[in-house]
KEGUPA-475725 format. One record per residue (C-alpha): x, y, z; residue in three letters. Coordinates in pm, whole numbers, plus 50000, padded with zeros to 5 digits. Example, Ala and Ser with C-alpha at 12.3 -4.5 7.8 and 13.67 -1.06 7.14 Angstrom:
2
{nuse {51230,49550,50780},'ALA'}
{nuse {51367,49894,50714},'SER'}
***
This chain:
381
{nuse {72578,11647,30179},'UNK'}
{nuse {72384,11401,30456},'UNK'}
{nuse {72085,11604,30389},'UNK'}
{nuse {72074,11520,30023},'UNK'}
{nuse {72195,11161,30115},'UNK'}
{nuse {71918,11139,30306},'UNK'}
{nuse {71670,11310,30120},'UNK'}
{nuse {71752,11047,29853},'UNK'}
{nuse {71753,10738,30067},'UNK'}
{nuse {71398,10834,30169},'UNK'}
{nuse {71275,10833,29806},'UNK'}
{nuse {71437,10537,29744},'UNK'}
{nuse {71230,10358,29986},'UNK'}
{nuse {70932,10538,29918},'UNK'}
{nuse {70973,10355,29582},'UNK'}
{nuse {71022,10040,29685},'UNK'}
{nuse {70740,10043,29914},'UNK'}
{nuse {70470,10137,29654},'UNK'}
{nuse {70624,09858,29430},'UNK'}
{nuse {70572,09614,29727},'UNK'}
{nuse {70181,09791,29735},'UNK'}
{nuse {70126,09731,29392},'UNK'}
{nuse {70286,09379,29319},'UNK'}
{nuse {70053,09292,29605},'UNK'}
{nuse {69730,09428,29481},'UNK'}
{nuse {69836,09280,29125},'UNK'}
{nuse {69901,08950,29278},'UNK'}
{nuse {70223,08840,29024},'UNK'}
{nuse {70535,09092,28950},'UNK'}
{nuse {70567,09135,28590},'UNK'}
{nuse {70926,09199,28389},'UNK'}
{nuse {70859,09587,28393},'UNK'}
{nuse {70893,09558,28784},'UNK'}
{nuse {71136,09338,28795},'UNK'}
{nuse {71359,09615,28651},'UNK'}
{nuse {71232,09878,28858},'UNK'}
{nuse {71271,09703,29196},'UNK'}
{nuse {71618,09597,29089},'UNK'}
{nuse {71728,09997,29061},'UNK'}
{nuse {71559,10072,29374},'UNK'}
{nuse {71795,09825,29559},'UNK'}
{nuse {72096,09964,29324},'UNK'}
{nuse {72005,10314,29427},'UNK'}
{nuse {71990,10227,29846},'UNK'}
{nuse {72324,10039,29855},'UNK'}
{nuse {72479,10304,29611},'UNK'}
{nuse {72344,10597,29914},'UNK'}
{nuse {72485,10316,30195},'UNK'}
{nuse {72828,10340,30064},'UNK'}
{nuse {73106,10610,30147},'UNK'}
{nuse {73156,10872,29891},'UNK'}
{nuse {73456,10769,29683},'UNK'}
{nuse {73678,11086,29789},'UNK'}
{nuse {73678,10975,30110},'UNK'}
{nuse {74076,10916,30109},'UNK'}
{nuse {74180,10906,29743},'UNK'}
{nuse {74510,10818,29844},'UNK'}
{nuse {74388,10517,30095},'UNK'}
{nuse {74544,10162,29996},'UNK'}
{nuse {74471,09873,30116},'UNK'}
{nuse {74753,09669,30305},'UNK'}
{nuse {74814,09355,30472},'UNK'}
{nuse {75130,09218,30697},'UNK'}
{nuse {75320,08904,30642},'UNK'}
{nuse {75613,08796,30886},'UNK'}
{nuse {75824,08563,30771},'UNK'}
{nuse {75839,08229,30908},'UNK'}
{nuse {76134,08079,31096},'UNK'}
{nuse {76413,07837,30960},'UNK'}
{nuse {76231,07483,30899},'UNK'}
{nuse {76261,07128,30727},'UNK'}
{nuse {75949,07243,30516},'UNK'}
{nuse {76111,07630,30468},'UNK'}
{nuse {76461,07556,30431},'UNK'}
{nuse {76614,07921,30346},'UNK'}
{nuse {76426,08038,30688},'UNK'}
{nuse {76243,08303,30437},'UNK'}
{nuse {76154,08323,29991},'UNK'}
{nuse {76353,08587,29838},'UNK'}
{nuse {76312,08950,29880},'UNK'}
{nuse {76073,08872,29558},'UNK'}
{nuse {75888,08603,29668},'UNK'}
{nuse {75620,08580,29469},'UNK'}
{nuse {75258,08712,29591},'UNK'}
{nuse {74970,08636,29349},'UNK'}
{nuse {74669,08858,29319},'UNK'}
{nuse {74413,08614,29072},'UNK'}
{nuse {74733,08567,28850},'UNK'}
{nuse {74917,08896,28879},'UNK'}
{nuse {75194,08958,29096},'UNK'}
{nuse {75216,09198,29357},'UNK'}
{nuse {75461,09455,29506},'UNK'}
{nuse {75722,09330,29796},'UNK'}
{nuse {75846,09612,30050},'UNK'}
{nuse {76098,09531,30332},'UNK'}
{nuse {75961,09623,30676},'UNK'}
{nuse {76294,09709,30906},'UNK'}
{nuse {76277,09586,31263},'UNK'}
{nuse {76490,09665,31523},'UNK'}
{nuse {76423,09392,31747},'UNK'}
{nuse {76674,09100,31726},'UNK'}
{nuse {76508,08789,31731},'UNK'}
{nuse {76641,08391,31789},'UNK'}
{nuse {76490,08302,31471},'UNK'}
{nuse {76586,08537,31157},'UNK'}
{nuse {76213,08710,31055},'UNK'}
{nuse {76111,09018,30896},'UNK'}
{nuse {75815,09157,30735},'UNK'}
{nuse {75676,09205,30427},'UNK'}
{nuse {75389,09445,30329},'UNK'}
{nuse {75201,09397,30028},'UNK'}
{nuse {74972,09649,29849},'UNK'}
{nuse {74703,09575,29628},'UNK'}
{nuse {74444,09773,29480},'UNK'}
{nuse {74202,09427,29377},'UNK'}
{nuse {73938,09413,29699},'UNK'}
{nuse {73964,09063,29591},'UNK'}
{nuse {74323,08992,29675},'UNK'}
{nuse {74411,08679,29818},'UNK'}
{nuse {74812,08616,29864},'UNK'}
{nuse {74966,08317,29830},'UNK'}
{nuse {75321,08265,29944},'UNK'}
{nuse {75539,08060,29711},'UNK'}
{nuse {75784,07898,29930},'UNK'}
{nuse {76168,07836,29737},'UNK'}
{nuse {76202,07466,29680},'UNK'}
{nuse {76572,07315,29798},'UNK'}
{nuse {76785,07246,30118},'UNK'}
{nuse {76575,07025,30316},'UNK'}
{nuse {76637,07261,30629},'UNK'}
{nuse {76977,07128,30659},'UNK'}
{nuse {77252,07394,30731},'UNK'}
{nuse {77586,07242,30668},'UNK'}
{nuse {77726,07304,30295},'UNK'}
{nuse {77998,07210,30046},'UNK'}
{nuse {78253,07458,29917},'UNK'}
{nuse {78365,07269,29610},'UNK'}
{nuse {78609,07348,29305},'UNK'}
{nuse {78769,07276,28951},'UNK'}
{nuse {79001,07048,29183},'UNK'}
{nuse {78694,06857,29332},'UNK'}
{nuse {78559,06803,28983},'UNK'}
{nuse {78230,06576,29001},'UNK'}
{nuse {78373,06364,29301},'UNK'}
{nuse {78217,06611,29558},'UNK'}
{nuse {77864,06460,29467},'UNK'}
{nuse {77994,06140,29637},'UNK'}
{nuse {77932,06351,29949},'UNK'}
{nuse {77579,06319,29919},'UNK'}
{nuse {77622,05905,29929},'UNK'}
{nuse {77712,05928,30266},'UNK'}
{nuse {77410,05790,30480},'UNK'}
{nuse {77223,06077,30718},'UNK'}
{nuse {77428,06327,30574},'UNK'}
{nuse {77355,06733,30681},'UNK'}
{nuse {77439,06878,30324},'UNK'}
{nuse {77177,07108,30222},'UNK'}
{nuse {77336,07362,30018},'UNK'}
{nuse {77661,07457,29795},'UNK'}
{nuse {77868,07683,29670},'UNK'}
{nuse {78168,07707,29450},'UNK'}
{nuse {78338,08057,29462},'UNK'}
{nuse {78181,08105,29118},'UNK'}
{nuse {77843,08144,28961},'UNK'}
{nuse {77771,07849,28735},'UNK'}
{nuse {77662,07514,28947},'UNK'}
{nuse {77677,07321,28580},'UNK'}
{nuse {78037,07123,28635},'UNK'}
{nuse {77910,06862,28409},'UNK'}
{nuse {77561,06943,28337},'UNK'}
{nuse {77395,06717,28614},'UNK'}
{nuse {77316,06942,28993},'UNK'}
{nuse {77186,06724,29248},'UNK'}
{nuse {76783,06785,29270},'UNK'}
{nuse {76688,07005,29586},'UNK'}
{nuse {77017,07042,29710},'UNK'}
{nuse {77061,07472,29725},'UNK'}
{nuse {77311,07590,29517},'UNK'}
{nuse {77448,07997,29610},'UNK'}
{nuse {77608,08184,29301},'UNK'}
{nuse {77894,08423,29430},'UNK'}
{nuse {78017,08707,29234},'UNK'}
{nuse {78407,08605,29293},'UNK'}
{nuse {78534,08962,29249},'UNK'}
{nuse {78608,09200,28943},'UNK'}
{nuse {78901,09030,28805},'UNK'}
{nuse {78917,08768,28522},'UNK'}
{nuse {78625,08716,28398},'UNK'}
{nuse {78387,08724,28702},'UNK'}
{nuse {78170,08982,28644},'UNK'}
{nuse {78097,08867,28267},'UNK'}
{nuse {78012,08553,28377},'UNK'}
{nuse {77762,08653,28635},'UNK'}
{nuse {77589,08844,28373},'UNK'}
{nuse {77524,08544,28188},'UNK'}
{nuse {77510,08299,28444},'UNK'}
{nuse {77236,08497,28679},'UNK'}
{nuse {76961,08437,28407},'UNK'}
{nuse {76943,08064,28503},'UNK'}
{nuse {76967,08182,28888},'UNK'}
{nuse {76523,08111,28832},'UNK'}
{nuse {76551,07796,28687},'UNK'}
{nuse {76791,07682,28946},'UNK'}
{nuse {76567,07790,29236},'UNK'}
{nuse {76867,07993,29365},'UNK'}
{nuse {76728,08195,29726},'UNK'}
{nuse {77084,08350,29814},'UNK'}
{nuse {77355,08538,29568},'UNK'}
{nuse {77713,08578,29759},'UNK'}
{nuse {77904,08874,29721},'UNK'}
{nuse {78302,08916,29643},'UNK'}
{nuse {78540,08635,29821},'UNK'}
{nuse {78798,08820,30036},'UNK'}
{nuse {78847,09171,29890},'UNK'}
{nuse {79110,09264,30139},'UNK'}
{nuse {79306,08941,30035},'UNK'}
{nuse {79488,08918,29689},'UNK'}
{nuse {79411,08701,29413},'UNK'}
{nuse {79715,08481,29478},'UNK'}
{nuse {79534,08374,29791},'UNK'}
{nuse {79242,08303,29709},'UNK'}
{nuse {79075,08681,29773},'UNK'}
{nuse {78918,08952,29488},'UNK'}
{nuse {79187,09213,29577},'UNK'}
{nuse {78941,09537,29599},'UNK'}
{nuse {78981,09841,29710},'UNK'}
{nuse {78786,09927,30025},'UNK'}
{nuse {78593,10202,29804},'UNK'}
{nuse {78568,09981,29456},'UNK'}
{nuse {78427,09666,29706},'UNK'}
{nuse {78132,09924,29804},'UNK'}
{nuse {78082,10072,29502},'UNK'}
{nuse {78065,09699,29314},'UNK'}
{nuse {77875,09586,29534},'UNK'}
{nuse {77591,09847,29457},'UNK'}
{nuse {77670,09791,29112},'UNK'}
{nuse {77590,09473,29113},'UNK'}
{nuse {77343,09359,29423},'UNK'}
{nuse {77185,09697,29496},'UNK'}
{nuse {77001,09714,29201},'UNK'}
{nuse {76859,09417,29041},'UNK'}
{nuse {76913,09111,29279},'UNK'}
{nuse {76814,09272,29563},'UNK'}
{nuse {76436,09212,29442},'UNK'}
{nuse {76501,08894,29344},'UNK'}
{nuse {76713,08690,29634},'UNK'}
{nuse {76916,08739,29963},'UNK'}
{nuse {77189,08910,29980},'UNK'}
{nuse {77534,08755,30120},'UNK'}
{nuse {77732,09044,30238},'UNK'}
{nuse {78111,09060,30096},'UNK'}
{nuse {78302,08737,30311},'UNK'}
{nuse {78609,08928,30471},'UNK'}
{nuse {78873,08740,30623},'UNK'}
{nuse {78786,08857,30960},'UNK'}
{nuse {78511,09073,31115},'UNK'}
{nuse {78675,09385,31158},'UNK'}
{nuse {78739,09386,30775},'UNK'}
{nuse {78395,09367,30721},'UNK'}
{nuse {78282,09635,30951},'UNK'}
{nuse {78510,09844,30796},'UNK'}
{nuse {78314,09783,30464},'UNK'}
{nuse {78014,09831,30636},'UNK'}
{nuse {78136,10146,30723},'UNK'}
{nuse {78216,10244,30412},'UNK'}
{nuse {77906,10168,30246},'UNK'}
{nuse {77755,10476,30498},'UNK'}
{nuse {77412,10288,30510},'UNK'}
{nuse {77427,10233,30138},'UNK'}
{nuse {77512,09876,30073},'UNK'}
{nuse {77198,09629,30084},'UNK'}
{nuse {77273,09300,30264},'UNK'}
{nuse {77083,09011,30434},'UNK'}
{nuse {77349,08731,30520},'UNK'}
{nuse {77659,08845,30764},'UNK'}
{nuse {77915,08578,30641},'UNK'}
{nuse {78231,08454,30850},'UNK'}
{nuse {78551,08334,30765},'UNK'}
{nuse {78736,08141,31077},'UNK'}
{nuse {79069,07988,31076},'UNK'}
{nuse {79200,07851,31433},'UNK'}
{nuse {79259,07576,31693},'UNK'}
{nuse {79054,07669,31931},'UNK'}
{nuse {78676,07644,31921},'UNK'}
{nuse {78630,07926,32239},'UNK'}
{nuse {78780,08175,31960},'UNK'}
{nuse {78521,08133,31696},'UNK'}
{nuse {78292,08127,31977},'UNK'}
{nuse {78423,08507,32082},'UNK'}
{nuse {78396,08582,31700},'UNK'}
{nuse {78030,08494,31716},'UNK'}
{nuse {77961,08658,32006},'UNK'}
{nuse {78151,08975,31802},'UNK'}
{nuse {77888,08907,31508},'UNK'}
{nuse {77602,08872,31724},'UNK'}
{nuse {77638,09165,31929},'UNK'}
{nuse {77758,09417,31613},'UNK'}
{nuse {77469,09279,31399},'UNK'}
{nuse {77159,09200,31555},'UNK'}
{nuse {76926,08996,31407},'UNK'}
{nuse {77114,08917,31058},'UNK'}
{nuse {77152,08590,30998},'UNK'}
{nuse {77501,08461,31025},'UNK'}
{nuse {77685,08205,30762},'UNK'}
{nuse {78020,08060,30830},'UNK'}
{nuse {78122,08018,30464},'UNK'}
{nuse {78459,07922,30596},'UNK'}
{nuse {78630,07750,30870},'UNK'}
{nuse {78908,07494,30919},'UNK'}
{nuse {79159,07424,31186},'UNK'}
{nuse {79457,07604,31117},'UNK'}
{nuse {79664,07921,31240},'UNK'}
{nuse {79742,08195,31043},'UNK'}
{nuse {80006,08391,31145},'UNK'}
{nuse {80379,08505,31117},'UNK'}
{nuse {80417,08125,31107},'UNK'}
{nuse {80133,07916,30992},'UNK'}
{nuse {80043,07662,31276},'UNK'}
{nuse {79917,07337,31119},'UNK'}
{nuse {79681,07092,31272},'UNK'}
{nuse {79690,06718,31263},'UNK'}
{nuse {79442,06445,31149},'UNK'}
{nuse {79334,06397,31503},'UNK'}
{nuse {79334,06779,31575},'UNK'}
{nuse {79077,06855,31278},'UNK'}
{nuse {78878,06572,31381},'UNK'}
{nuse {78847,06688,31749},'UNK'}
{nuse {78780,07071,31613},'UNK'}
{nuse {78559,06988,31336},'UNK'}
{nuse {78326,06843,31623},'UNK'}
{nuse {78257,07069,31841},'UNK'}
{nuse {78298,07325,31575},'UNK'}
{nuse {77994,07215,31418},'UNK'}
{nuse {77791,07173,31706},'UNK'}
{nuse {77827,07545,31778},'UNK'}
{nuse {77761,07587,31440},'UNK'}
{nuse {77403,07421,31422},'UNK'}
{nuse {77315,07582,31743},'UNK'}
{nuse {77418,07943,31629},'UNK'}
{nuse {77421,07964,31265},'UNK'}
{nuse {77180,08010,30928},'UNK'}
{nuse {77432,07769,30718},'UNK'}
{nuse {77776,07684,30739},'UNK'}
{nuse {78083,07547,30551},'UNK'}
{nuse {78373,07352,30549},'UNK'}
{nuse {78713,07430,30420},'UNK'}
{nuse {78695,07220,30206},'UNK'}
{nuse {78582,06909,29994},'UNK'}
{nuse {78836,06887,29801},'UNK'}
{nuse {79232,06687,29851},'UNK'}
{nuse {79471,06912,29901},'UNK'}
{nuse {79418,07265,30044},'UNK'}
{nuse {79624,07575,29895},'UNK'}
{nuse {79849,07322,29772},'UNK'}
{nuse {79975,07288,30115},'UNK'}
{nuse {80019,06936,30253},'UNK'}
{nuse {80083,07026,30599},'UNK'}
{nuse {79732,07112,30556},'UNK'}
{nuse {79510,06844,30716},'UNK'}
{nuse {79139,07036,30625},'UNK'}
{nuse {79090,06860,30311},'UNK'}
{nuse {78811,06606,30306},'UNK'}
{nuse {78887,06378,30044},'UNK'}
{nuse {79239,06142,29966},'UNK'}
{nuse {79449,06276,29680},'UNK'}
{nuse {79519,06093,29437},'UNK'}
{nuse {79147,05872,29395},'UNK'}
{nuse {78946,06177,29556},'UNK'}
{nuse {78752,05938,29803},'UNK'}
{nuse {78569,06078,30067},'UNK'}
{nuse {78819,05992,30421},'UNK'}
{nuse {78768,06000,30770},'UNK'}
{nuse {78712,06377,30815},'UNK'}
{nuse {78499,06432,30513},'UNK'}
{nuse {78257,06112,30692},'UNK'}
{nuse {78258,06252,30976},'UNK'}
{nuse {78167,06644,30868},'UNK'}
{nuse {77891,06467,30692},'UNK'}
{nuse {77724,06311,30947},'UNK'}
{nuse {77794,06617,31215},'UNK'}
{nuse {77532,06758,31404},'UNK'}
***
């Protein structure tokens, strides 16, 4: 094969020479020329390339890592889709595990393409303003839980609403992040997220939330699953589909052993991106030891508080007072900015569980005005 390669490169040149020769001796290069010298040069850079089978099964790769949490990259990475162009055509997306655990959550992304004129271009999802602090609204907190957003320097750069339409009266603030959650299977949950996750695009949604509580009944708030029908919904419905088109939000269990015992049900089978955390207590050094817990079990996920508020559950339910929230809520959310992806609030809305022991609630019943705690969880850093 080099021999004939070679045998042909040599004529080639030979060719080209005795054009040179004879253009000279003519003084002027005519069009007949023109056309031969052009296939000489064809047929020495056709012999100076590899033979095509080579590798037939060779593609061409480069590496992206994702960058870290910022005010100009507020979701800390574009969905698991993000789109890649390739001169107008989209290009394939393949998660790259790592093992190492980083401060900032990263991973890769390889993309393939077979154009040699590929040029990627990452498409960044518009919304949040890097702020990490969110609003868990309601039907009770109608349209009053925009008023939120009045408050000067506030920290709100996402919501959520334990459902999966954002359109309470037609009118979302603009670049404020809204997460869809798949409540659970009962009601009408799962027939709503079919129709609600086609405007997920349109409402630059990064992150979809999995089921609220499944080891809680619906009386309480929770989706009342099954630990077998939680994992096998939860392929159902985020396995498939969304996981190429946003972040996953693992089911939010009422504590962490819950949801490592989800985890371990799902035997490696259960796609997730977001740990999330639900913390009741009076003590900020516990949901400290409950981050450490999250940390240490799940290294490198990014972790969400999508709940918290100062209260005791127990055999008794311990109750905190107005100056007791205040006091938590503070250097609760100081922990919070320093160790978490997002977190929330329990919750902007007047009363809580219908419960008026219940001091949590950030706005007055009654007129629904923003008080004291709800002005000062927006302005917490």
């Amino acid at each position: 094969m080099h021999a004939i390669r070679f045998h042909t490169a040599a004529i080639a040149i030979i060719c080209c020479l005795s054009w040179l020769l004879v253009s000279k001796a003519e003084g002027g290069v005519g069009q007949n020329r023109m056309v031969k010298r052009a296939k000489c040069i064809r047929q020495q850079r056709a012999d100076q390339s590899p033979p095509s089978n080579t590798n037939p099964a060779a593609t061409r790769t480069r590496q992206y890592t994702r960058p870290p949490i910022s005010a100009g990259n507020p979701s800390g990475y574009p969905p698991r889709s993000a789109e890649f162009t390739d001169d107008g055509v989209n290009l394939g997306v393949v998660e790259t595990p790592t093992d190492a655990p980083s401060a900032s959550p990263s991973s890769s992304v390889v993309l393939t393409s077979d154009s040699p004129k590929s040029t990627a271009v990452w498409k960044a999802s518009p919304g949040g303003g890097g702020k990490k602090a969110g609003l868990g609204w309601n039907e009770q907190s109608g349209t009053q839980w925009k008023q939120f957003l009045d408050v000067p320097n506030n920290q709100f750069g996402w919501t959520y609403n334990w459902a999966s339409s954002r359109n309470s009266d037609g009118k979302y603030p603009e670049g404020l992040n809204y997460v869809p959650m798949l409540h659970g299977n009962q009601d009408n949950h799962p027939a709503e997220w079919e129709t609600n996750k086609k405007n997920f695009k349109d409402w630059h949604v990064t992150h979809v939330m999995s089921f609220n509580e499944p080891d809680k009944p619906k009386d309480v708030g929770g989706s009342g699953m099954p630990l077998e029908l939680a994992v096998e919904l939860h392929k159902k419905y985020f396995n498939a589909e969304l996981n190429k088109e946003y972040k996953i939000v693992a089911p939010a269990y009422s504590g962490l052993e819950g949801f490592k015992s989800w985890l371990k049900a799902c035997n490696d089978g259960c796609l997730y991106d977001v740990v999330p955390i639900h913390f009741y207590g009076k003590n900020v050094k516990e949901l400290e030891t409950v981050l450490n817990d999250a940390e240490k079990s799940f290294p490198g996920k990014p972790l969400w508080v999508t709940e918290i508020g100062c209260i005791a559950y127990g055999k008794e339910t311990s109750f905190c007072t107005d100056e007791e929230v205040k006091s938590f809520m503070t250097e609760a959310v100081e922990i919070l900015q320093a160790r978490t992806e997002r977190y929330s609030w329990q919750g902007s809305f007047a009363t809580f569980d219908g419960a008026p022991d219940n001091k949590n609630n950030m706005m007055q019943p009654g007129d629904f005005k923003i008080n004291e705690k709800g002005k000062l969880y927006a302005t917490a850093t």
